[in-house]
N, C-alpha and C positions, 0 to 999 in steps of 0.2 A: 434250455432245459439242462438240469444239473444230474437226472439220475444219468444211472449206466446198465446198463443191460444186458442179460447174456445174446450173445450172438452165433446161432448153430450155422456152419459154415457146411453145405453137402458137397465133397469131395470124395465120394466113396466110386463115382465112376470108372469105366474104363478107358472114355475119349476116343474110343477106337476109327472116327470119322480123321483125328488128325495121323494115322497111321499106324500100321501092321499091329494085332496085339501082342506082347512081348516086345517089341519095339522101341516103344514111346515109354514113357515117364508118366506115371498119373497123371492127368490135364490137368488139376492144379499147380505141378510143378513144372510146368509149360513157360519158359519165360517170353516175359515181355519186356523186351530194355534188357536190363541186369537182373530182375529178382523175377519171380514166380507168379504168376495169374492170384494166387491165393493172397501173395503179398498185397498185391494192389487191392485186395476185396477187403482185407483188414484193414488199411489202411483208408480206405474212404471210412469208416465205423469209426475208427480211433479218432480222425479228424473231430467228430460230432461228441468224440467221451466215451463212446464204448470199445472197453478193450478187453471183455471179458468173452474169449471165442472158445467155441467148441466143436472141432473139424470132426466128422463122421465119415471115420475110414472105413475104406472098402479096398480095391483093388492098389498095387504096390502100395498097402499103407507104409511100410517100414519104409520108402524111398522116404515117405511125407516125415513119418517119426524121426529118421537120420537129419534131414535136413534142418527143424526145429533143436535136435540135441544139438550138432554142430554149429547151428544160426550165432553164436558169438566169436564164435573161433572164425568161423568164414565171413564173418563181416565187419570187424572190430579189431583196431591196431592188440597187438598183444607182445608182451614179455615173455620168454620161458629159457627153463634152463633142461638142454636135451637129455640128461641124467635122472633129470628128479620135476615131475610134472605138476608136483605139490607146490611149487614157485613158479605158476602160472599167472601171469599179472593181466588184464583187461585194462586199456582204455578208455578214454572218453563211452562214459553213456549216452548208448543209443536210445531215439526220442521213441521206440519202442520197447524201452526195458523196462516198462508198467505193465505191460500186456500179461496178460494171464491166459494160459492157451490149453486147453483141455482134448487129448490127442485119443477118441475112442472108436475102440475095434467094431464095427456095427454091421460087421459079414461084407464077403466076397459079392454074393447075387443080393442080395437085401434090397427092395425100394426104399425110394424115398419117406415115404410116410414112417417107412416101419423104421428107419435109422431114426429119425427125427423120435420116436419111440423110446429107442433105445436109449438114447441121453437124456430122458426124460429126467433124471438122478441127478444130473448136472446142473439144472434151470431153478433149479429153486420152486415157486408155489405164484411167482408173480408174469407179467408180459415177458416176452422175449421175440428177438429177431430170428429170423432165418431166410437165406439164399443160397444162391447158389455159386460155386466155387471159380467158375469160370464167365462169371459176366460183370462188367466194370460201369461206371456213370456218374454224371454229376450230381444225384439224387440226394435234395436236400433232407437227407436223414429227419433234421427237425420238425421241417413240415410233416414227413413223413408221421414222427411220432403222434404232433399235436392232433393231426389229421384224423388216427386212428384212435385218440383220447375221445375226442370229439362225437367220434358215431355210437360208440360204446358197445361195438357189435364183438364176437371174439375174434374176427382175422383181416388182416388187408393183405392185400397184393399192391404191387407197384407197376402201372400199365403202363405200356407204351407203344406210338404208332409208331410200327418198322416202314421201311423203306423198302419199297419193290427191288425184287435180287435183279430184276432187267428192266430196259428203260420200255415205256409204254408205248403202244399206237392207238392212237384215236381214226377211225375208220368208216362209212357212212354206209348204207346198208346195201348199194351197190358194189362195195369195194373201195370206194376211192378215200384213199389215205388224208387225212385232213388234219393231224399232228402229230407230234412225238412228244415225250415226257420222259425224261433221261430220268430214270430210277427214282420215280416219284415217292413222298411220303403214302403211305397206304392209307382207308379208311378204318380198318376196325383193329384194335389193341389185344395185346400181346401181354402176357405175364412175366416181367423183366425179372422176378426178385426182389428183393428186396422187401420181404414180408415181414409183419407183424401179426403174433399169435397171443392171444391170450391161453390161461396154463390148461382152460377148458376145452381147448381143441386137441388135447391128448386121447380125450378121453373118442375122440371121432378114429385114434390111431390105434385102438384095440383088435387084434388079431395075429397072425403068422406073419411074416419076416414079406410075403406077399403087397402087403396094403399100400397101397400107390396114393402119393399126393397130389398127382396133377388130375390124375384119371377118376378118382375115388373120392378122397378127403375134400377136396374143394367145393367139387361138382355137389357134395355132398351137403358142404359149408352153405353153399349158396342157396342150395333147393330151401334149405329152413332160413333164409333170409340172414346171417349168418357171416355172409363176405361181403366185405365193400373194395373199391378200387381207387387207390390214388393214384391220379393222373402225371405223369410224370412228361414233359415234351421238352426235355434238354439230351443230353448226349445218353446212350447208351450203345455198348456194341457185345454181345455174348462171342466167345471164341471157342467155335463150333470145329473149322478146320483150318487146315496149314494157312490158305490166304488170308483168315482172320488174325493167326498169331503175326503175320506179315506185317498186318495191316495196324494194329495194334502195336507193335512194336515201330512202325516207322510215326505213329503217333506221338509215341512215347519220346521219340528223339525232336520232338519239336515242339508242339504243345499242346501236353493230354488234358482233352477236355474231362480226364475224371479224378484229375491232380487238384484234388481240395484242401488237401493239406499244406 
């Protein structure tokens, strides 16, 4: 598929699960490897064509804005002369200097639904993406699309069976222990992200800065038949706290199953 799509990135959280608030750095500028949880999320999009993102700041936006204004200077050979900043030279283009990045203020406490609201101005009148800022996978975007072409409903999720946080015992009703299952996959699915809206699910986001998307919007979506879910059973991991970015990052040095590009 050739189009490209806006892609609402929710990074307005505070992460406060990966430590102290004031402390840490908005979870999206959490790194994994060398770049930022955010980087990686863009970059699975961009692989597929869409490089049209629209991040929904909330908490240390300005870390998120600094980091975007300087993204060439800190990541790209450069010339300069220390007197006169006007003979600033750039190297080699970077295989992200398409990207078109729309960086808006969408409040401190503000849910989800209502940020998603607020960029309404951004998306245009057509489909558009949206996830979430800190979770990564090999999620063949494509299918994802056709998927969601297909049912012709307004929204999809992208589901997926997590994996038990401890490993299981199988037990007989006297007591007696009769397996284990080291952190089995689970039976019932999860909402990973990686969603598709149609422009009529705005109108599900009308109200105060309150309107929650997982709680509300969805639950919503689905009661009028409304949501469908793409099955997704390849790699995903959301990075929730410090052992995730651990974990995630000793991925990253060897080989990320969410490096599709």
């Amino acid at each position: 598929m050739n189009e490209s799509l806006p892609v609402v990135i929710l990074v307005g959280g505070e992460g406060t699960r990966l430590g102290p608030q004031g402390e840490t750095p908005p979870k999206a500028l959490v790194q994994v490897g060398d770049k930022p949880i955010v980087w990686h999320v863009m970059k699975i999009y961009a692989a597929f064509g869409h490089t049209r993102f629209v991040l929904t700041l909330g908490y240390r936006g300005d870390l998120i804005r600094r980091y975007f204004l300087d993204y060439d200077a800190m990541t790209r050979d450069l010339t300069l002369s220390p007197g006169n900043l006007h003979e600033l030279t750039f190297h080699r283009a970077a295989d992200d200097a398409a990207w078109r990045i729309t960086l808006a203020d969408t409040g401190l406490r503000t849910n989800k639904g209502a940020r998603i609201r607020r960029v309404a101005e951004y998306l245009g009148e057509g489909t558009f993406f949206v996830t979430y800022g800190d979770g990564v996978g090999n999620v063949d975007i494509n299918a994802l699309l056709a998927f969601h072409r297909r049912h012709g409903k307004l929204a999809t999720i992208t589901g997926i069976r997590p994996f038990s946080q401890y490993g299981l015992v199988d037990a007989a009703d006297d007591g007696r222990v009769t397996g284990f299952h080291e952190k089995s996959r689970l039976d019932h699915w999860i909402n990973a992200g990686f969603m598709l809206f149609e422009h009529g699910v705005l109108d599900y986001l009308q109200g105060d800065d309150n309107v929650d998307l997982e709680k509300e919007t969805l639950p919503r979506l689905a009661a009028e038949g409304q949501l469908m879910m793409y099955r997704h059973t390849g790699f995903w991991q959301s990075m929730d706290t410090f052992k995730d970015t651990q974990a995630l990052s000793d991925l990253w040095e060897k080989d990320a199953p969410w490096k599709v590009w």
